[in-house]
Each structure stands twice: as C-alpha cells, then as structure tokens.
C-alpha positions in Angstrom: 18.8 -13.8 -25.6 16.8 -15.3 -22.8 15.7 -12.2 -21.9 14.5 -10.7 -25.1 12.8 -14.5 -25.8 10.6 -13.8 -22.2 9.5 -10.7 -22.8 8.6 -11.1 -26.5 6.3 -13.9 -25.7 4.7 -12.7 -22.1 2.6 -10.0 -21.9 2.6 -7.5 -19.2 6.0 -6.5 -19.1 5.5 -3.0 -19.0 4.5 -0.5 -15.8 1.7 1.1 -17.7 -0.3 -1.7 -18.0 -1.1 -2.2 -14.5 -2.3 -6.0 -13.5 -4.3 -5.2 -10.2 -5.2 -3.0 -7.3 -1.9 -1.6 -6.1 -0.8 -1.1 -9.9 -4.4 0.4 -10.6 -3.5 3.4 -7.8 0.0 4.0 -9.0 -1.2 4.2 -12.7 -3.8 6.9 -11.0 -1.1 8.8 -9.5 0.8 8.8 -12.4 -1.6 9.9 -14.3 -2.3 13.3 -12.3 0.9 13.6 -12.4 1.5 13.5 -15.7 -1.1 15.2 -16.9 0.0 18.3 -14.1 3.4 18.3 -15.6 1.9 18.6 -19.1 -0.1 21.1 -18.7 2.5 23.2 -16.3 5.1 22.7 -19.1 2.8 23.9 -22.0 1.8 27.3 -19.9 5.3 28.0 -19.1 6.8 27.2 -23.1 3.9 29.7 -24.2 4.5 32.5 -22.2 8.2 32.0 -23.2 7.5 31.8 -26.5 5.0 34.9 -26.4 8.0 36.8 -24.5 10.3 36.1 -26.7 8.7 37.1 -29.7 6.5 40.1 -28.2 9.2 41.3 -26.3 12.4 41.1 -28.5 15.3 43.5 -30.1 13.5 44.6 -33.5 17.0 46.2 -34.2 20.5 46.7 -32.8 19.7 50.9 -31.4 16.3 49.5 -29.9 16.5 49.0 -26.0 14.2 46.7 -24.2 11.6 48.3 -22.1 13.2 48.7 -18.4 11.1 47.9 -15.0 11.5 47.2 -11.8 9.4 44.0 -11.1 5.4 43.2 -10.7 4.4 42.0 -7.7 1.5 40.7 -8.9 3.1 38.2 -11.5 6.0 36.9 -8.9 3.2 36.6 -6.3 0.9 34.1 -8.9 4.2 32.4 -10.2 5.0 31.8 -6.8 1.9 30.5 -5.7 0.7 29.1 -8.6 3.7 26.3 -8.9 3.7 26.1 -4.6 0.2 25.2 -4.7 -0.1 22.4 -7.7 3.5 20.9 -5.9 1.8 20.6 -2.6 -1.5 19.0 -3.9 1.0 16.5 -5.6 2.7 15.6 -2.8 -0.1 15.1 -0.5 -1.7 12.8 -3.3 1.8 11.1 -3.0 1.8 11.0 0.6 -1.7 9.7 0.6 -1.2 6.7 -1.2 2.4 5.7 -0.4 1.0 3.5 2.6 -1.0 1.4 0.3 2.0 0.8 -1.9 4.5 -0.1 0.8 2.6 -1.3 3.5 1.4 -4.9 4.1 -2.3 -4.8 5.8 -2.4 -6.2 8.7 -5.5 -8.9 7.9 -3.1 -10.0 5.1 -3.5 -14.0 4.9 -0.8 -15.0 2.3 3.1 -14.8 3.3 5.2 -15.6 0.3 9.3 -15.7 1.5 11.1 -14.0 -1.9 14.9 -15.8 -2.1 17.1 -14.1 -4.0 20.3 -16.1 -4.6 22.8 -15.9 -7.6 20.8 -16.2 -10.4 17.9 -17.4 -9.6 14.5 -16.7 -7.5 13.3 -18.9 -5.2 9.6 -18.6 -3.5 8.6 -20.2 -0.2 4.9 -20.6 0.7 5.4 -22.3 4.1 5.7 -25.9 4.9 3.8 -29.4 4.2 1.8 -31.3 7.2 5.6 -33.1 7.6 7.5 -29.9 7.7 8.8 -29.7 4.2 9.0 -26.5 2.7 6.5 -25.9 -0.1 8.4 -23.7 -2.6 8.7 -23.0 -6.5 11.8 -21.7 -8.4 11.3 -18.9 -10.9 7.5 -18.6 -11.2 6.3 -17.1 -8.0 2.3 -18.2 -7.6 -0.7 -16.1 -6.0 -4.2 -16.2 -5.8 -6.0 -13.6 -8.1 -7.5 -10.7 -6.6 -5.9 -11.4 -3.0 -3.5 -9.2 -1.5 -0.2 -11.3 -0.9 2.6 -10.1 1.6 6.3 -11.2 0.5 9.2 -10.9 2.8 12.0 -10.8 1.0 16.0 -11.8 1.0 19.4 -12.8 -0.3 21.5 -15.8 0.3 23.7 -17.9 -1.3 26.3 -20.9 -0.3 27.5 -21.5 2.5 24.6 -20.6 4.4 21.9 -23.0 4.5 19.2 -21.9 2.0 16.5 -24.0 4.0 17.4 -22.9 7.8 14.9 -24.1 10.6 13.6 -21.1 12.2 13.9 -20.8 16.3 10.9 -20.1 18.3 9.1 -16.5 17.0 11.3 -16.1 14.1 9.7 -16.2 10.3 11.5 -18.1 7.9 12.5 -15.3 6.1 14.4 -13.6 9.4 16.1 -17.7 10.3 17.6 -17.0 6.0 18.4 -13.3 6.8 20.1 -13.8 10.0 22.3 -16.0 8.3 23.7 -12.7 6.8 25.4 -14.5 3.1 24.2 -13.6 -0.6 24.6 -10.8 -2.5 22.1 -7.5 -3.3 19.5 -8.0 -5.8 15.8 -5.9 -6.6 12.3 -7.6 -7.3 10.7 -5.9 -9.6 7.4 -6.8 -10.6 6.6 -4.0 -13.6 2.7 -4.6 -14.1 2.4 -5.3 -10.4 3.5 -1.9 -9.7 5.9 -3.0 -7.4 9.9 -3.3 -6.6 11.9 -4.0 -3.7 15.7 -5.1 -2.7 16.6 -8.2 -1.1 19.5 -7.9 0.6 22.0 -10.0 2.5 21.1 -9.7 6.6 17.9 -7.6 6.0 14.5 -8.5 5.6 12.1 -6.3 3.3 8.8 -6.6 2.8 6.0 -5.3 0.0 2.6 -5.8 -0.9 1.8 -7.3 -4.0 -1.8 -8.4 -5.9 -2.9 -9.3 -9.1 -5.9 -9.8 -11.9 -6.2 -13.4 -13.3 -2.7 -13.6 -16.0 0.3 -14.3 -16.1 3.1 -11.6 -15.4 7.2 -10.6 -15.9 9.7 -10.0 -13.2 13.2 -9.5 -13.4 16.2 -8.5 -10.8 16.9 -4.9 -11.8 20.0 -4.9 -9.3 23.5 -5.7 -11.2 24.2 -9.0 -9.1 26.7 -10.6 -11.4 27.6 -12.2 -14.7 24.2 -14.3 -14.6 22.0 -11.1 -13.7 20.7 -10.8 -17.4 19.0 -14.1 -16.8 17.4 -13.2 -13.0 14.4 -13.2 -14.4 10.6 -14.5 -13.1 7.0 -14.8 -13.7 4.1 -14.4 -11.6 1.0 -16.4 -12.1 -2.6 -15.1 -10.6 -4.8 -18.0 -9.7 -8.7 -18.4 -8.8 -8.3 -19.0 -5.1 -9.0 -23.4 -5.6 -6.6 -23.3 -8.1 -4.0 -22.0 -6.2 -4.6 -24.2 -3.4 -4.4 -27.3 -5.6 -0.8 -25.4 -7.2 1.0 -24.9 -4.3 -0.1 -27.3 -1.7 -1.3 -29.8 -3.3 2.0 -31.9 -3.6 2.8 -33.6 -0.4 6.3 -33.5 -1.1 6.2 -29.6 -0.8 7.5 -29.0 -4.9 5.5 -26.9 -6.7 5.1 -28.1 -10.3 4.4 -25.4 -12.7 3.6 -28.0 -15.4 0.5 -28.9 -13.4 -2.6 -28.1 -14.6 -3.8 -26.6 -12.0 -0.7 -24.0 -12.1 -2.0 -22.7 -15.5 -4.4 -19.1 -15.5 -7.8 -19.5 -16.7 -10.8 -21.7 -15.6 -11.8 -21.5 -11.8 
C-alpha cells in the first residue's frame, strides 16, 4: 500500500520519461532501437503475409511451385539483418561507457547503503568527522554528474566504520562483508545497480531540477515492498545549504532548503 501511495503521488516513476543526461542517451538509444525493430518486424509480417496468400494451395491436386533456392534473396536476407544488428550494437557499444562509467573529473561521491529495508546515503563527513548522511531521499545537485558507490550491510557489522588510511568509506562498510543483496534502481535516472554484501559497485547518476522514485528491485526480504526512495535534484546553493548545512551531519529533508524549485 505504501508503494502504490508513492508512486501515485510522485511523478517520474517511469523509464520513458528520462530526468537528465544519462536518461536523455538511453531514451536515444532506445529509440533507434525501437524504431529498427518496428520497422524490421513490419517488412518481415508483410512478406509473410504476401507469401502466404500469393503463394498458397488454391486446391487439394494443386502442388506448390518447386525450386532450389535464390541466391540473391538469402544473400540480402543475410545481409540485410547482419548489417542493421551490427550498427545496433556499435550504437550500444558506443554509449555503454557513458552509462556505466564514472568520469574521472567527477566532484560529488555519494556512498548508497543498502541495509534491510531501508536506504541509507552518505555524503562525507562534517568539519568534526560526523558523517553527513540522509535516510530514504538521496540528494544531488541538478545538472551535475554525481558518482555513487554503492553497498549492503546490516547488524552486526558497524554501519558507520572508520575507514583506514586510502580506503573510501564505502570499501571500510564493504570489507566488513554483512548484509544481504539488494538493486538501486533509479527509473527516470536511467540507471540501476546491485549493492551487494563484500563488493563495491559504482554508477553514474545526474538529474534535471525534480523530484524522482527509486525502489530496490532485488527480492531482499519480507520488507522489500517498502525499499523504496526518492531522489531530489537541487540548484547547486541549495544543495549545499541541504546537505551540509547541519553541523551535526543529519540531513533534514523538511528543510527548506531540501525542497526543488527556487535557486
């Protein structure tokens, strides 16, 4: 019931109604796709349906016309097919980094904790080393590209380990090696990826000004109907006054600054 209340009332729930850059080239992809598989399918159901009626038993002592192959035909529906699958999968190929891979001059690190059933998200730590994190609504600033490295835990391990010298926060959680599998999806955003116990994944995410629906799409247990999230795109000041602007390092989404709109 949760659920259905959440994505009744949010919008942008859906993969076809991308919410920024990365969504904007999958929905392109998709779209050649698509549009290649429509028109494949309607060539092939014609010339069926023209064989089928052209060609057919007018009667039970009529015998269909024998012959031995045409080179021509098997050579263009060989070809033909061959040709529009490779220019697919280089258009795949082609724009399977930028879905996947964080760039390198990336300057916001979000750690994704997955733990049973919730979602935790880590932004980094206060000038006193407390962690600056927010529970269920994972904030970003609009237009930005944001790395998240993400993982599972859940009790006994510590859910707030201190990291040794050149490991991320995300690795000290992951090391730990306790939780349970669960998948970030973002559908707008274009974007999914696992979080699993002893590994850390990362993805790419950005987004347009809005508000947006996640959800866990990985069956973790009897509360996985209610693993659900929302993402929140923020001017750039806004998002600075969100999530670091509490010196105690909670993020409070009822603060006005944590609302969309305005600059």
């Amino acid at each position: 019931m949760s659920l259905l209340a959440q994505t009744c009332c949010v919008p942008n729930t859906g993969p076809l109604t991308p919410g920024g850059a990365l969504g904007d080239r999958v929905q392109s992809v998709y779209s050649v796709v698509f549009w290649a598989s429509v028109v494949l399918g309607s060539i092939v159901a014609a010339l069926l349906l023209y064989a089928f009626f052209r060609f057919r038993r007018r009667s039970d002592d009529d015998d269909p016309e024998q012959f031995h192959g045409n080179q021509r035909l098997e050579i263009g529906w060989t070809l033909i097919p061959l040709g529009v699958f490779l220019a697919l999968f280089v258009l795949t190929a082609i724009n399977m980094p930028f879905v996947n891979d964080i760039a390198a001059n990336t300057q916001t690190r979000v750690t994704v904790i997955g733990v049973q059933f919730n979602w935790t998200f880590d932004y980094g730590t206060t000038t006193s080393g407390d962690r600056v994190q927010s529970n269920g609504v994972l904030f970003i600033p609009e237009n930005t590209e944001v790395g998240l490295d993400i993982v599972s835990t859940d009790p006994p391990c510590n859910a707030k380990p201190t990291p040794k010298t050149g490991q991320t926060f995300a690795e000290a959680i992951s090391h730990e090696g306790c939780g349970v599998n669960h998948s970030l999806y973002l559908a707008s955003l274009n974007q999914q990826m696992n979080a699993l116990p002893g590994q850390t994944n990362h993805a790419p995410v950005d987004a347009r000004a809005g508000t947006y629906y996640g959800q866990c799409t990985e069956l973790c247990g009897t509360g996985h109907a209610e693993m659900t999230f929302m993402v929140v795109a923020l001017p750039a000041n806004k998002f600075q006054s969100c999530v670091f602007g509490n010196p105690s390092g909670a993020v409070d989404p009822t603060n006005p600054a944590c609302k969309p709109g305005g600059s």
